[in-house]
C-alpha positions as a Python dict, from the first residue, in 0.01 Angstrom:
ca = {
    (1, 'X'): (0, 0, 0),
    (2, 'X'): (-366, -86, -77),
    (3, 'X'): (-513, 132, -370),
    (4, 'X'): (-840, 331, -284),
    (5, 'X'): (-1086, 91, -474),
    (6, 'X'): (-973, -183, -271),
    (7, 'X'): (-1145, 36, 28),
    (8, 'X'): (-1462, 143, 181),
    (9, 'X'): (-1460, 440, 377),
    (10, 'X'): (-1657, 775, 445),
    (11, 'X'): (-1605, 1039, 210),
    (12, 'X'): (-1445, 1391, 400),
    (13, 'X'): (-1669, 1678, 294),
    (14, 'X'): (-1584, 1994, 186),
    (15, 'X'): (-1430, 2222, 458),
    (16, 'X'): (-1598, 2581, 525),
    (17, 'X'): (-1303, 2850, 442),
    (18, 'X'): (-1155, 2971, 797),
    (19, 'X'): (-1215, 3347, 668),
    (20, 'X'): (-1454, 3539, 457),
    (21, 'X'): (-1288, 3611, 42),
    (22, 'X'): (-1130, 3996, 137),
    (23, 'X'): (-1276, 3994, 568),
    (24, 'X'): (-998, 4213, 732),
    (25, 'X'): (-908, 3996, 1082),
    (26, 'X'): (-625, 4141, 1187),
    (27, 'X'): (-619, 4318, 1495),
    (28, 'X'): (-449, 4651, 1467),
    (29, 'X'): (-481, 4762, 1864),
    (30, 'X'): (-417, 5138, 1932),
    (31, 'X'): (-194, 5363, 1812),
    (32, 'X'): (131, 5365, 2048),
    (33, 'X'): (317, 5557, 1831),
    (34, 'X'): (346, 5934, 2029),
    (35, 'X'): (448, 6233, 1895),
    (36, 'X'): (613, 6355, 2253),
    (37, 'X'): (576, 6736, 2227),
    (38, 'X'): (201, 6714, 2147),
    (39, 'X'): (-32, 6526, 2400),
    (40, 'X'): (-288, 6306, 2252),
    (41, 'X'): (-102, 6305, 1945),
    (42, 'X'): (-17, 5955, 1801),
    (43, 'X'): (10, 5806, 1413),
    (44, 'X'): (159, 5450, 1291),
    (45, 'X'): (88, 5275, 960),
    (46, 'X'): (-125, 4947, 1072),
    (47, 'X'): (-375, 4872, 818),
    (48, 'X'): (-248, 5225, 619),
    (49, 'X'): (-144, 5530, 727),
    (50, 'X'): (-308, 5634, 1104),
    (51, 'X'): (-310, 5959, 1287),
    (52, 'X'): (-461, 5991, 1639),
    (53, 'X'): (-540, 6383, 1704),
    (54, 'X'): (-685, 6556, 2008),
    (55, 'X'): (-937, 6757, 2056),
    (56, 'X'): (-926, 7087, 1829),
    (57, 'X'): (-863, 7208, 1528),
    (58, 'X'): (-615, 6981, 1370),
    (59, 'X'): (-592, 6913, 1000),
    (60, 'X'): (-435, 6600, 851),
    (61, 'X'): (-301, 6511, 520),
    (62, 'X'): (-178, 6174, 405),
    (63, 'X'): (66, 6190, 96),
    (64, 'X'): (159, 5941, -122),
    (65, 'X'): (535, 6046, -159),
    (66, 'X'): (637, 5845, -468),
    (67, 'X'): (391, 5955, -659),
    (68, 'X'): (324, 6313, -492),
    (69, 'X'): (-31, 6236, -475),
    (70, 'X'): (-238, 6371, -182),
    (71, 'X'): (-430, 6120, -87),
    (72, 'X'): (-627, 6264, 207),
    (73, 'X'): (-637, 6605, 363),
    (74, 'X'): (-968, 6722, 604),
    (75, 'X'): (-991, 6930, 881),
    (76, 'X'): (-1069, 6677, 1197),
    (77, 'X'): (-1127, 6691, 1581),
    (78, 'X'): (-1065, 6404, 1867),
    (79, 'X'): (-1072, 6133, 1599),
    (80, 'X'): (-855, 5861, 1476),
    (81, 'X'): (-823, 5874, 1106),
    (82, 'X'): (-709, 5580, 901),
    (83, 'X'): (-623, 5567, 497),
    (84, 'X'): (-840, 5320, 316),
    (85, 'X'): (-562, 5195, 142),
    (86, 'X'): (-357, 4923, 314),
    (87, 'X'): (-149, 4762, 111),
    (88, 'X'): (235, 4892, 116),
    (89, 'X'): (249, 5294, 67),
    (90, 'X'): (546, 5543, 109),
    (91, 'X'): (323, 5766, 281),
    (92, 'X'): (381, 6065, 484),
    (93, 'X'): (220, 6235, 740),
    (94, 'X'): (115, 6589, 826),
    (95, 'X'): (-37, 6668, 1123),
    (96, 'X'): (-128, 7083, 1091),
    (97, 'X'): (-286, 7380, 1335),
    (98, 'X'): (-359, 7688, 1228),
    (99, 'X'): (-214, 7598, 851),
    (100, 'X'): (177, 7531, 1034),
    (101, 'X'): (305, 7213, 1012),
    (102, 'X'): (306, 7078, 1370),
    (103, 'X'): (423, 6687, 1263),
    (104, 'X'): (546, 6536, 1013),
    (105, 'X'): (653, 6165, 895),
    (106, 'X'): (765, 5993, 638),
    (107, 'X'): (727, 5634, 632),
    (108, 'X'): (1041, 5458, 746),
    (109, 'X'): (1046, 5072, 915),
    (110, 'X'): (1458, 5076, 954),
    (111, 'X'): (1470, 4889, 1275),
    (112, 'X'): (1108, 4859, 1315),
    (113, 'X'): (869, 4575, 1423),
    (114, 'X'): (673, 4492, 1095),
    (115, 'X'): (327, 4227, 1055),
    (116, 'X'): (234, 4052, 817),
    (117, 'X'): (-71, 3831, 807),
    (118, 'X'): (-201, 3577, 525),
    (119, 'X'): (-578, 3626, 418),
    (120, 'X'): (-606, 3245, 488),
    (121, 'X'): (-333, 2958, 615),
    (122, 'X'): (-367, 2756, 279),
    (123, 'X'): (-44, 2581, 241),
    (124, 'X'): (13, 2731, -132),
    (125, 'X'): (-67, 3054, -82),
    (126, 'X'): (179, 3083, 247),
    (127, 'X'): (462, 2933, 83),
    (128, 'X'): (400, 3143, -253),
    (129, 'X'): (427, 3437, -26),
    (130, 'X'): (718, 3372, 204),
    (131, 'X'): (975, 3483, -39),
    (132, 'X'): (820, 3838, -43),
    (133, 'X'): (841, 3854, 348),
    (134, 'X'): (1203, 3845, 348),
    (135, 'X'): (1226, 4084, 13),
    (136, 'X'): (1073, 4339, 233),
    (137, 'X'): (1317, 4319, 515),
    (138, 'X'): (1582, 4299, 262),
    (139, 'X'): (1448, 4652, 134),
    (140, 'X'): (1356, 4800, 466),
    (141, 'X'): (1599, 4700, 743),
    (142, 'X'): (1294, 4604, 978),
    (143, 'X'): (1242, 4323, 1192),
    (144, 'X'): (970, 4121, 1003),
    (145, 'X'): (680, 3909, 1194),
    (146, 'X'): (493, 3668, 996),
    (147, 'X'): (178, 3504, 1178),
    (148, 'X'): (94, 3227, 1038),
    (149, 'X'): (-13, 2860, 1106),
    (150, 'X'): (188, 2691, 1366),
    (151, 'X'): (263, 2399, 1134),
    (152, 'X'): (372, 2559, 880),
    (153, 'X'): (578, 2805, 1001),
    (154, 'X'): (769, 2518, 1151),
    (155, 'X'): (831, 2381, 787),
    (156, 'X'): (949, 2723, 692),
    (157, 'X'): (1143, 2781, 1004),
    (158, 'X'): (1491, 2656, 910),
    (159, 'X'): (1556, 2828, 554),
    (160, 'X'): (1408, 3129, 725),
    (161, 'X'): (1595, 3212, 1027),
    (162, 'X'): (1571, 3609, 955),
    (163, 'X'): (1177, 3595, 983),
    (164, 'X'): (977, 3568, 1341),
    (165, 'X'): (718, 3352, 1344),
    (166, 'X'): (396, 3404, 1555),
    (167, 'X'): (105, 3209, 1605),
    (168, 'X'): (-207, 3333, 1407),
    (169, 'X'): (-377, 3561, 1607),
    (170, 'X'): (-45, 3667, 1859),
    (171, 'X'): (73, 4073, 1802),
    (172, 'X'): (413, 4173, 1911),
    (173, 'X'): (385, 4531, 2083),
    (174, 'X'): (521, 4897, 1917),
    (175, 'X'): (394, 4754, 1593),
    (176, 'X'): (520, 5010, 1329),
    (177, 'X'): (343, 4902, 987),
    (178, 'X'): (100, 4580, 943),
    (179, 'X'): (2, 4402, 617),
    (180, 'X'): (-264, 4189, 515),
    (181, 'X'): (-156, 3932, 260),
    (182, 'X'): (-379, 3789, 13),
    (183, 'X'): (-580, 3775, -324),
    (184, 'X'): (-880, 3984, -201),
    (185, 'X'): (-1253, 3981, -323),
    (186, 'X'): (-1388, 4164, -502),
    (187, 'X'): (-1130, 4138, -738),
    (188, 'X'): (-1143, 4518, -832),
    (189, 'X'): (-1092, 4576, -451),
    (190, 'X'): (-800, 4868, -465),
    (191, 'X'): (-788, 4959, -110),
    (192, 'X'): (-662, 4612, -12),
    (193, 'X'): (-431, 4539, -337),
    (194, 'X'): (-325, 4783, -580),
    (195, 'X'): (-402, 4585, -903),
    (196, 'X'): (-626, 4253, -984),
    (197, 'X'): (-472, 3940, -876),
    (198, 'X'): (-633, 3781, -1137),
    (199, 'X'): (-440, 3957, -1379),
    (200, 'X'): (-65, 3916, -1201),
    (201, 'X'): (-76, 3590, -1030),
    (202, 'X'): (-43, 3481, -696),
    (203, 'X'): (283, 3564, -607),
    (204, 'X'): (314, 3888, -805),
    (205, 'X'): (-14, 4010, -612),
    (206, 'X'): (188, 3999, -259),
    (207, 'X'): (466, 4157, -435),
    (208, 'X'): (205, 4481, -533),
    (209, 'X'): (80, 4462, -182),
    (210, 'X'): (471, 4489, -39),
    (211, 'X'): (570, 4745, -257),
    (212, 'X'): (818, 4495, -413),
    (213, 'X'): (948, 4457, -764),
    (214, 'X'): (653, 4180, -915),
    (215, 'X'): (911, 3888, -1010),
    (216, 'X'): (862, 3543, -957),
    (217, 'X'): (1061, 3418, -639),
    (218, 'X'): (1084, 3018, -592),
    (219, 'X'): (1045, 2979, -253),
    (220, 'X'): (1319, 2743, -12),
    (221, 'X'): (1211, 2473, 152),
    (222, 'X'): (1489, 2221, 287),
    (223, 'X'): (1413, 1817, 374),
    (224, 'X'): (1543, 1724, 720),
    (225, 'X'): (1648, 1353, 664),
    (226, 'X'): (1964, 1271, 409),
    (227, 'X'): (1882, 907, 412),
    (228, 'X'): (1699, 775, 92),
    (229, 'X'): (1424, 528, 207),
    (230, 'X'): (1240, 424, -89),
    (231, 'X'): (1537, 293, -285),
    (232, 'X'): (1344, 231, -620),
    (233, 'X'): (1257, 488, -874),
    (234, 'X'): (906, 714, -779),
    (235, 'X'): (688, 989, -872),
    (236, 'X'): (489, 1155, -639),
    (237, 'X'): (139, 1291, -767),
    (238, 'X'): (-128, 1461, -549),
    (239, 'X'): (-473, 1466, -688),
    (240, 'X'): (-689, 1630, -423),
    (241, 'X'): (-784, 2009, -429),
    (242, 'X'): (-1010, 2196, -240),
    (243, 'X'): (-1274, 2272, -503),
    (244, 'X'): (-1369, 2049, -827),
    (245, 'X'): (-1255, 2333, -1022),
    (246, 'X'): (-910, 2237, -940),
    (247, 'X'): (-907, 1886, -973),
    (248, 'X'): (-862, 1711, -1290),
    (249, 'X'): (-1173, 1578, -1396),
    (250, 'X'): (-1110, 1372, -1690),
    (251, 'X'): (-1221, 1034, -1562),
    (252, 'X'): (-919, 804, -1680),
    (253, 'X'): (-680, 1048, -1726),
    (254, 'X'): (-520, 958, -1375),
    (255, 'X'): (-534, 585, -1401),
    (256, 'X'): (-387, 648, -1752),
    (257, 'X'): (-118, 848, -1653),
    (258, 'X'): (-7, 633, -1357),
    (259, 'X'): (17, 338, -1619),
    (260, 'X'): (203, 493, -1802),
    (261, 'X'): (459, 594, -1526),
    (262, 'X'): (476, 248, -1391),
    (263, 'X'): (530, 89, -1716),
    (264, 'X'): (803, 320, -1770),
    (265, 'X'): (976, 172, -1440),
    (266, 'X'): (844, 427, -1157),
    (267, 'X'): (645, 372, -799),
    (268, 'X'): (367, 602, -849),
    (269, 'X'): (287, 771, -469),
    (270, 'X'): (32, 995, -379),
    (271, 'X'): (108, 1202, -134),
    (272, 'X'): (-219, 1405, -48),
    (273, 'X'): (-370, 1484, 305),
    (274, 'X'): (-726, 1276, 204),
    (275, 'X'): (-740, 969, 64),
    (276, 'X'): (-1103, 1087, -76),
    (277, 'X'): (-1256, 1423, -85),
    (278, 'X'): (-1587, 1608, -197),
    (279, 'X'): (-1935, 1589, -161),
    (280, 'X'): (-2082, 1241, -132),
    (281, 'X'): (-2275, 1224, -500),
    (282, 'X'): (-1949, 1383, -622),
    (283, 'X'): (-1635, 1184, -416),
    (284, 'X'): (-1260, 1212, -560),
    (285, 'X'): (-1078, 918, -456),
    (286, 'X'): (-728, 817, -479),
    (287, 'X'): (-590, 759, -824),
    (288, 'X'): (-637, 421, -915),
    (289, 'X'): (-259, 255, -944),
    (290, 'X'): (-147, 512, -689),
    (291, 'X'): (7, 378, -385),
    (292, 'X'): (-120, 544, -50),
    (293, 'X'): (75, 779, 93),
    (294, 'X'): (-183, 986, 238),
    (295, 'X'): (-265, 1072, 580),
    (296, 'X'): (-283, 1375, 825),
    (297, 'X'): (92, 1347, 860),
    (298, 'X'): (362, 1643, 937),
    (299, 'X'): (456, 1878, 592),
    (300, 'X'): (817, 1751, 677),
    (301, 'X'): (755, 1406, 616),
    (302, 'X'): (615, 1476, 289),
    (303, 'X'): (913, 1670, 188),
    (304, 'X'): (1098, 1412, 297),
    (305, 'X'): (959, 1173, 55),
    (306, 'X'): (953, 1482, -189),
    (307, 'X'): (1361, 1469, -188),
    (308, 'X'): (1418, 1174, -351),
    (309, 'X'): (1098, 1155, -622),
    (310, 'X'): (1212, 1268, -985),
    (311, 'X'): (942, 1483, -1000),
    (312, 'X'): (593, 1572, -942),
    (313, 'X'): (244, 1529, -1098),
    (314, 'X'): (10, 1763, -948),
    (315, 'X'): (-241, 2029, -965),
    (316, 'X'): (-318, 2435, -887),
    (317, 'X'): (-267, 2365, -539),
    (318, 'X'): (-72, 2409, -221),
    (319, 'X'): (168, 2041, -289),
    (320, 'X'): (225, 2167, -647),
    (321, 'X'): (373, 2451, -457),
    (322, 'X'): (561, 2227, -180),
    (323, 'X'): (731, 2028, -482),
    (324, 'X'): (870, 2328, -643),
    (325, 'X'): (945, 2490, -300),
    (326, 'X'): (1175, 2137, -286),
    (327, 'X'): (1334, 2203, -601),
    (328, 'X'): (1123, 1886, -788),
    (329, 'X'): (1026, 1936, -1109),
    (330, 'X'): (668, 1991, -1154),
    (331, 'X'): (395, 1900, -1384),
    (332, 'X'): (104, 2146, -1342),
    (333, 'X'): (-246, 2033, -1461),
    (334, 'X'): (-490, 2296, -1440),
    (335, 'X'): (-749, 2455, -1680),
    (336, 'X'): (-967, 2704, -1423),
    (337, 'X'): (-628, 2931, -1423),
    (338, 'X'): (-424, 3073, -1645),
    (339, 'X'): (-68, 2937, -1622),
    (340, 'X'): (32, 3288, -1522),
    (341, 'X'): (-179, 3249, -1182),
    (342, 'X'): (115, 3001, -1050),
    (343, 'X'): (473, 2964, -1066),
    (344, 'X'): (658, 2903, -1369),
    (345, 'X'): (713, 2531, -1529),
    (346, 'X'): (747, 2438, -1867),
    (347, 'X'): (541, 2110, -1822),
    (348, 'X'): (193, 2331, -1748),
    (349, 'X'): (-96, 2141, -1877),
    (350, 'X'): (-370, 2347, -2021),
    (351, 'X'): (-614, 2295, -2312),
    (352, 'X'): (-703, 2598, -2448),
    (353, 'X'): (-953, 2464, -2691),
    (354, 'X'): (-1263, 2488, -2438),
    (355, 'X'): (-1389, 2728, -2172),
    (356, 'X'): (-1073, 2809, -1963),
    (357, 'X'): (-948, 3007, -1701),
    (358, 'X'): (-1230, 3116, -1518),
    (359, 'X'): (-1115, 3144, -1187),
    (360, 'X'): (-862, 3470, -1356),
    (361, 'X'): (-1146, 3623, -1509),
    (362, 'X'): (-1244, 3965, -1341),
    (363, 'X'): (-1634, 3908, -1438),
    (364, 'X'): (-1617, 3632, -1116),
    (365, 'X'): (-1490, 3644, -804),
    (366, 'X'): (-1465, 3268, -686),
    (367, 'X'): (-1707, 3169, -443),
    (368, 'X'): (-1486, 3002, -191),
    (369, 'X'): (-1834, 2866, -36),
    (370, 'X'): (-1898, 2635, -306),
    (371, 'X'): (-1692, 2332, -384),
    (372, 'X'): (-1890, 2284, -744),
    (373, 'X'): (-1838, 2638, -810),
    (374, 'X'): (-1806, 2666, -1223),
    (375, 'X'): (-1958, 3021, -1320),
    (376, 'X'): (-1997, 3038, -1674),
    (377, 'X'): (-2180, 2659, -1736),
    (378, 'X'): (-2345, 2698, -1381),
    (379, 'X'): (-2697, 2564, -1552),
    (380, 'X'): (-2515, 2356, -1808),
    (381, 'X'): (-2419, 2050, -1660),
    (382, 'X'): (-2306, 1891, -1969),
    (383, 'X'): (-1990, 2149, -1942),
    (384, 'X'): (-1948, 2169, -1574),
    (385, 'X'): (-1536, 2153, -1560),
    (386, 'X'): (-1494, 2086, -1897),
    (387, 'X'): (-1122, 2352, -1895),
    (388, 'X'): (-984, 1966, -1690),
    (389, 'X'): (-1214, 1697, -1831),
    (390, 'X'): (-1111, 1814, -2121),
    (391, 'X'): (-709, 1769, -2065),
    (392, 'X'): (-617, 1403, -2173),
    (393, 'X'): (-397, 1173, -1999),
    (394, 'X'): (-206, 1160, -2358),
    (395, 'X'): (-159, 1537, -2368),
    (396, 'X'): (-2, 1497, -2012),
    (397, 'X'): (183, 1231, -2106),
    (398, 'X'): (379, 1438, -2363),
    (399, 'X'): (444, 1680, -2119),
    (400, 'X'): (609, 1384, -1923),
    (401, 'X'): (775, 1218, -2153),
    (402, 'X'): (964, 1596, -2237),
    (403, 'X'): (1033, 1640, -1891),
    (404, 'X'): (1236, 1281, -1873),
    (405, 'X'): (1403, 1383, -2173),
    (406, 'X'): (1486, 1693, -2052),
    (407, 'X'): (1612, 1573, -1731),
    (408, 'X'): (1751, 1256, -1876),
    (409, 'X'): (1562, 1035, -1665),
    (410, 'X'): (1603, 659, -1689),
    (411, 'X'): (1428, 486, -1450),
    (412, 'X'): (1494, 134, -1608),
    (413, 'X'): (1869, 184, -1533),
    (414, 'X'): (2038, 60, -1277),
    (415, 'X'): (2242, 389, -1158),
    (416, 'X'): (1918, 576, -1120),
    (417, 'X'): (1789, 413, -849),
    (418, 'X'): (2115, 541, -656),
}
C-alpha cells in the first residue's frame, strides 16, 4: 500500500452536520391513542406525555409518579397538550371534568411499539447507544424500534436480533412512547436530557434519557468472516476525526508512534473512511508509515480486519468506538474530553498539564459548524489545540508498551502470528 506522501490528491472538506446541535426531527404524527368512552379524547407519550381533549371544560394534569411531582395541571379546551420534557418519564395522566377524574394512565410500554431516534447517525454515538436500546426493552417488555442509518443498522443487525430496525425517517403506526437520543445543545437543556452530558459522558447521557441505571455498557459487534487474511502481526490506527479538536495534532507524534510499532514487529494499517481530511490551508493526511486501508468501504469489512489486529490506536471518535465494540483493545488519544466522555480503557492518553477538556466544559456548547472550533484560545493561535499537540508520541508510547505487557504481546514470535 502506497503511504499518503507518496500521493497527490484533493483534500475532502469538512462535511455540514445532517442536523442542527438539540433540532427535534422526529415526526410524532397524531395521537391514535383513544380513550373509547370519551369522544375526541386521545393521550400517548411521543415526545413526553400528550393528551388530546375536546371541546369543554377539561382539566389535565401530568404527574411525575416516581417522584410525586406534578408537573403540569391547567384547565384547557379543544387543544392538544404536550409536556416539555421528553426524555424517559413515569408519568401519569389525568384527564378531569367538573374536578372527577374522567381518565387516567399510568405510563406502561408492556407490549407496546416504542421509537427511538439518534440526534445524528455518527457511527460512535449510534453504537455507544445501542446497548441502552435493548436495556429498555429488557426493563419494559416493549417492542423496541430503532431508526437509524441503513448501514449501520445492518452492522448492528446480527448481535441485535431483539431490536427493529427502520430506516431514518420511517414510523411504525400505534406508536406508544418515542425518544430522541442524543447529547443536546445547550448543554443545560433539561427538557431534552435530564442532566449535562458533559458531565456523565456519552453513554451515561442516553442512559438518563431512558430512564436506565447510568453504567457503562460495551456494546457487541460480531465480524462475519473466520478466515485470518493478513497473516503477519498488525495494528490498526485511525487518525481522522471530524473536527481538529479531535485529532491529534502533535506533528510527529503519528509518524513516531508508527515507528515505533513497526520496529517492534507490527503492520501498521489505517483504517479510516478519508485518506485526507480538513480544510485546504489545514489538510490531515494519512499517517506517514501507515499503510492505506482507507476507502468508502462497508463497516463490516473494517471489522473484519478489526478481528485479527492486537489492538487499536485511535482517537475520540466513532472507530475508537467500533474497536472496542469488537472487543480490541484500545488506545484513546484525546485532550478536548475528559476521559469520562468515552468508554473506559486504561491506555487513555491525556495531558493534563495544558488547557484540556473543553469540549466537557458547560461554559461551551461545541459549535458543530466549525471544524477549527477551539473556544478558550479562539484569538490565540499560538495555543489553538494545544490539550493534543501537546500529547507526545513518547507519552503514547508508554501507554503501548503497558498494553503489550499487559496483554503479553510478542509480535517478534513466531506463534503470534497464528
Amino acid at each position: 500500500m502506497e503511504n499518503e506522501q507518496e500521493k497527490t490528491e484533493e483534500i475532502k472538506q469538512p462535511e455540514k452536520p445532517e442536523l442542527p446541535p438539540g433540532g427535534m426531527h422526529i415526526n410524532v404524527g397524531e395521537i391514535v391513542w383513544r380513550v373509547q368512552n370519551v369522544e375526541g379524547l386521545g393521550f400517548d407519550f411521543n415526545m413526553g406525555a400528550r393528551v388530546k381533549v375536546p371541546e369543554g371544560d377539561w382539566r389535565v394534569r401530568f404527574i411525575d409518579t416516581q417522584t410525586s411531582t406534578v408537573i403540569y395541571d391547567q384547565t384547557v379546551s379543544k387543544i392538544t397538550v404536550a409536556s416539555k420534557k421528553r426524555y424517559y418519564i413515569p408519568w401519569r395522566i389525568e384527564v378531569l371534568k367538573d374536578n372527577k377524574i374522567i381518565f387516567q394512565h399510568d405510563y406502561n410500554a408492556k407490549g407496546k411499539k416504542i421509537l427511538l431516534k439518534n440526534v445524528s447517525n455518527a457511527l460512535g454515538d449510534t453504537i455507544a447507544w445501542i446497548p441502552y436500546a435493548r436495556e429498555f426493552k429488557k426493563k419494559h417488555g416493549c417492542e423496541i424500534y430503532y431508526a437509524m442509518s441503513p448501514e449501520i443498522a445492518e452492522l448492528l443487525k446480527p448481535d441485535y436480533p431483539d431490536i427493529n430496525f427502520i430506516g431514518p425517517d420511517e414510523r411504525p403506526p400505534e406508536i406508544y412512547a418515542s425518544y430522541y437520543l442524543g447529547c443536546f445543545s445547550p448543554c443545560h437543556d433539561r427538557n431534552s436530557q435530564p442532566t449535562s452530558w458533559h458531565a456523565v459522558g456519552l453513554q451515561r447521557n442516553v442512559a438518563y434519557i431512558l430512564g436506565l441505571e447510568p453504567k457503562e455498557i460495551r456494546p457487541q459487534i460480531t465480524p462475519t468472516k473466520k478466515e485470518r487474511i493478513i497473516k503477519e502481526p498488525y495494528v490498526c490506527i485511525a487518525a481522522q476525526a471530524s473536527a481538529q479538536a479531535k485529532y491529534w495534532n502533535n506533528p510527529t507524534g503519528w509518524m513516531d508512534v508508527n515507528k515505533f510499532l513497526k520496529e517492534q514487529g507490527y503492520r501498521v494499517l489505517c483504517i479510516d473512511r478519508d485518506r485526507s481530511y480538513g480544510l485546504g490551508y489545514n489538510p490531515n493526511k494519512l499517517p506517514w508509515g501507515a499503510e492505506d486501508f482507507t476507502g468508502n468501504i462497508p463497516l463490516a469489512e473494517r471489522v473484519n480486519i478489526l478481528q485479527y489486529a492486537d489492538f487499536f490506536v485511535g482517537l475520540s471518535s466513532g472507530l475508537s468506538w467500533l474497536a472496542w465494540a469488537v472487543g480490541k483493545p484500545v488506545v484513546l488519544i484525546s485532550g478536548f474530553t475528559i476521559p469520562e466522555m468515552e468508554f473506559y480503557t486504561p491506555y487513555r492518553v491525556i495531558n493534563f498539564n495544558v488547557c484540556t477538556g473543553c469540549g466537557n466544559d458547560d461554559a461551551f456548547d461545541f459549535d458543530h459548524g466549525d471544524f477549527l472550533w477551539c473556544p478558550r484560545h479562539k484569538d490565540e493561535r499560538d495555543q489553538w489545540f494545544e490539550c493534543s499537540r501537546a500529547i507526545t508520541a513518547p507519552f503514547v508510547i508508554e501507554h503501548i508498551k503497558r498494553l503489550m505487557a499487559d496483554y503479553k504481546l510478542d509480535p517478534k514470535n513466531a506463534k503470534h502470528k497464528k
